[in-house]
C-alpha positions in Angstrom: 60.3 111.7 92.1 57.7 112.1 95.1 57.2 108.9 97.8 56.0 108.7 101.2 58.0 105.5 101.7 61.2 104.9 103.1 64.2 105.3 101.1 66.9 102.5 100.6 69.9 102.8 98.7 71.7 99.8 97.9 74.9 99.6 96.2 76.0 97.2 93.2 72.3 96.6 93.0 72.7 95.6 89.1 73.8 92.2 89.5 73.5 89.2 92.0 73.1 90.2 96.1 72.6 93.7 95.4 69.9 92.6 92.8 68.3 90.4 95.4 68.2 92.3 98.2 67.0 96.0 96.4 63.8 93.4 95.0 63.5 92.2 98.7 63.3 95.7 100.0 60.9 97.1 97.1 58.7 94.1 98.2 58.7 95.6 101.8 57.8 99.0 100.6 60.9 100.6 100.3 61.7 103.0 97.5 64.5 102.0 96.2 67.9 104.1 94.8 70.1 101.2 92.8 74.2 102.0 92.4 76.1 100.4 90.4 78.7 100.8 87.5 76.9 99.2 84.6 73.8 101.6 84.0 71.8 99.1 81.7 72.2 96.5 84.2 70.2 99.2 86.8 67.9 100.2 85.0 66.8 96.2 84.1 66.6 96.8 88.0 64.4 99.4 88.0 62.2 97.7 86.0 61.4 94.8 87.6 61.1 96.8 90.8 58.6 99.1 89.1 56.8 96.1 87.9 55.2 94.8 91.3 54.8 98.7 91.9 57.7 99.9 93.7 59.8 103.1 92.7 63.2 102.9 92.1 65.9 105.3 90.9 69.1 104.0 89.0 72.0 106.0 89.7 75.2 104.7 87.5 78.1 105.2 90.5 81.5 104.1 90.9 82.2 103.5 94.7 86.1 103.6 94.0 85.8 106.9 93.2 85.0 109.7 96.0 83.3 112.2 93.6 81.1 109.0 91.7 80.1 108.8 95.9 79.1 112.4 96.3 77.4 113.4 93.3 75.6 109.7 94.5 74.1 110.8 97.5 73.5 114.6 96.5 71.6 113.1 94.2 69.6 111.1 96.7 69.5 114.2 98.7 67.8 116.2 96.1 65.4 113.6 94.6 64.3 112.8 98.3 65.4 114.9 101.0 66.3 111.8 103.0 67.8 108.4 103.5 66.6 105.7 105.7 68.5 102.4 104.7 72.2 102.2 103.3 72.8 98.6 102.1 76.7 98.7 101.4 77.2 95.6 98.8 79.5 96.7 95.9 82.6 95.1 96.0 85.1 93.3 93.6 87.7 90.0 94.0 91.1 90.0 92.5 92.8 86.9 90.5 93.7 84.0 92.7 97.1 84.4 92.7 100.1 83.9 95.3 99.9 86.3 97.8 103.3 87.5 96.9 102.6 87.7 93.3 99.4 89.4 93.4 100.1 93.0 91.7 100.4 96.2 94.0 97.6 98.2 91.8 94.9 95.3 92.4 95.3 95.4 95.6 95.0 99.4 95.6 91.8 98.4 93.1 90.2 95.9 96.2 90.8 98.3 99.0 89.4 101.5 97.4 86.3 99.5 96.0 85.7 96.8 99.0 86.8 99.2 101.5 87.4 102.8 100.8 84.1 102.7 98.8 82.0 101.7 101.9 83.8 104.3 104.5 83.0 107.1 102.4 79.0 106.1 101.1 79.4 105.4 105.0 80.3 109.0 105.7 77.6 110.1 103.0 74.6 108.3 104.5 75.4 109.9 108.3 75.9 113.0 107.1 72.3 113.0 105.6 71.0 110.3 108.6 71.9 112.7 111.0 70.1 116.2 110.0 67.2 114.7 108.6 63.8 114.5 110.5 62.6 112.4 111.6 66.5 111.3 112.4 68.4 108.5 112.2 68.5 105.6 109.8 70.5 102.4 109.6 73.2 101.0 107.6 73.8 97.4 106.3 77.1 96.1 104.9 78.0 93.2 102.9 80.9 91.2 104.9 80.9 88.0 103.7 82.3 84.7 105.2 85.5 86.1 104.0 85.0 88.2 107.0 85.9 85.4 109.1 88.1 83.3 107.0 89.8 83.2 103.7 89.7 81.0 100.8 93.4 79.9 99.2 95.1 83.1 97.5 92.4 85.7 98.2 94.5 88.1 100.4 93.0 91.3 99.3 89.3 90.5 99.3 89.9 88.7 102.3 91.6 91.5 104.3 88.9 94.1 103.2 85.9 91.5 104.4 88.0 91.9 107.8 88.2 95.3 107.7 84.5 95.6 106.8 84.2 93.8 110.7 86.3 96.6 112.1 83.9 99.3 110.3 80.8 97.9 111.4 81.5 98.0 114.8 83.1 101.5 114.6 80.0 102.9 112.7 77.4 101.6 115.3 79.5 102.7 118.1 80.1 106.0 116.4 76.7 106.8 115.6 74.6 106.0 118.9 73.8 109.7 119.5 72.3 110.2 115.6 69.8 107.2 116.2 72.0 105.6 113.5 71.8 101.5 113.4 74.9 99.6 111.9 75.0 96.3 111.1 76.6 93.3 108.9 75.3 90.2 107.2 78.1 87.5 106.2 76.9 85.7 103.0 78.2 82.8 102.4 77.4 80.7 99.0 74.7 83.3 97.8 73.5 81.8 94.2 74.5 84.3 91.5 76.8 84.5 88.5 79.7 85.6 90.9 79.6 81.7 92.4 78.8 79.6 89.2 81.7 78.6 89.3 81.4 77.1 92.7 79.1 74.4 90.8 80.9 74.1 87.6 83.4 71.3 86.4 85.9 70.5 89.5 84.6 73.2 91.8 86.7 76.1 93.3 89.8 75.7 95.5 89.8 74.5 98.7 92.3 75.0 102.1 94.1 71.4 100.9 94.3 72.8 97.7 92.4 70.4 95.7 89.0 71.5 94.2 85.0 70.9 95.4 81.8 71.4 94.1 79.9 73.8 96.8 76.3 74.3 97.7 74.6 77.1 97.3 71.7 79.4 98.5 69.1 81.1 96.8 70.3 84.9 97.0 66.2 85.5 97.7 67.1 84.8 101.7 69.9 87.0 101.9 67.3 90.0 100.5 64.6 88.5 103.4 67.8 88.6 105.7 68.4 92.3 105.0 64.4 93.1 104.9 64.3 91.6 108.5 67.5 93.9 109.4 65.8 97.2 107.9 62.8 96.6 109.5 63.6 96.9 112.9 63.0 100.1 114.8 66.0 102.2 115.5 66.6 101.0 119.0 67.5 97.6 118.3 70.0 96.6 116.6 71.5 92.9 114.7 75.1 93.4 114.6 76.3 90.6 112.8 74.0 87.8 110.6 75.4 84.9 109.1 73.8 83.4 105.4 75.0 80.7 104.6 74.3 77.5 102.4 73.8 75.5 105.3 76.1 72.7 104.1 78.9 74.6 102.8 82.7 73.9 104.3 82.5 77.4 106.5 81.9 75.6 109.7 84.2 72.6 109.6 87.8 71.8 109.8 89.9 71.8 106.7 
């Protein structure tokens, strides 16, 4: 597969954000490398992105799973020679459960997706960032508002989201001298299967553990969020974005 445009990978790009923001950066111009578990799911993808004339490649990857990550990005290697845009978005919940009932291999499960996952495509995309001319790129994770605070019994994607914080900040700091860009964009009530629930019978749980319906966003302005991000040249940076459904209980007491 030949381009001349610019190469964006985003992760869990089958379903919901990823979707959204892989069809937002095709839009752009960007050709466009879509990871995710569920192949059939990518390649319905890679169709729409090739319908408004876009190229995209499905890659079926598992970003709990270091070698699913390699074989990844020597793929991405080999098909382009380059990378210009990581968007890190693949990540996973666990039951809502008490924190001290909440089973010791889900949590393992939420750390090597959410976290582990991102640190080592992380590592991937600078490795290939770095050598590649003309150099530098820029990567993009997902933090969510469960960056900055949690919802009732969400320990483990709650604590990832934070450690997500501690990553970005690393990884822009870390990668100055590459021409490397690393920045994060906290979503908070993106419409997509994952929050229908958010706006079905009582709601979802709130701090005063009784339930609420919740606004929502279109997920379309979290892919123009990320667009906007991309799309900056390599010596300015946005560090932190927040998404948000602009009446949702994020900014409030509770």
């Amino acid at each position: 597969m030949s381009t001349s445009a610019k190469i964006a990978l985003v992760t869990g790009a089958g379903t919901g954000v990823g979707r959204a923001v892989a069809i937002a950066l095709a839009k752009a111009g960007y050709s466009l490398v879509l990871a995710g578990r569920r192949k059939e799911m990518l390649d319905k993808v890679a169709g729409e992105i090739n319908a408004i004339g876009a190229q995209a490649l499905a890659v079926p990857t598992d970003v709990s799973k270091r070698e699913s990550i390699q074989a990844l990005f020597a793929t991405i290697k080999s098909t382009f020679g380059r990378l210009d845009v990581l968007f890190n978005n693949a990540g996973i919940g666990a039951p809502p459960v008490p924190l001290e009932d909440l089973p010791f291999e889900t949590w393992q499960n939420v750390v090597a997706t959410n976290l582990t996952g991102i640190f080592l495509c992380t590592q991937e995309a600078i490795k290939i960032m770095k050598d590649q001319n003309p150099r530098g790129g820029r990567i993009i994770n997902n933090g969510s508002i469960s960056a900055h605070t949690p919802r009732p019994f969400s320990v483990a994607y709650t604590s990832t989201k934070h450690a997500i914080t501690g990553l970005t900040k690393s990884t822009s700091l870390d990668t100055r001298a590459y021409n490397i860009c690393c920045g994060q964009v906290d979503i908070g009530n993106a419409a997509t299967p994952l929050t229908d629930r958010m706006v079905q019978g009582d709601g979802v749980l709130q701090a005063d553990l009784t339930k609420k319906i919740e606004p929502r966003m279109d997920a379309e302005h979290v892919g123009n969020a990320v667009v906007y991000m991309a799309g900056l040249p390599l010596d300015t940076n946005v560090l932190f974005m927040t998404v948000m459904a602009n009446t949702m209980p994020f900014v409030a007491r509770g």
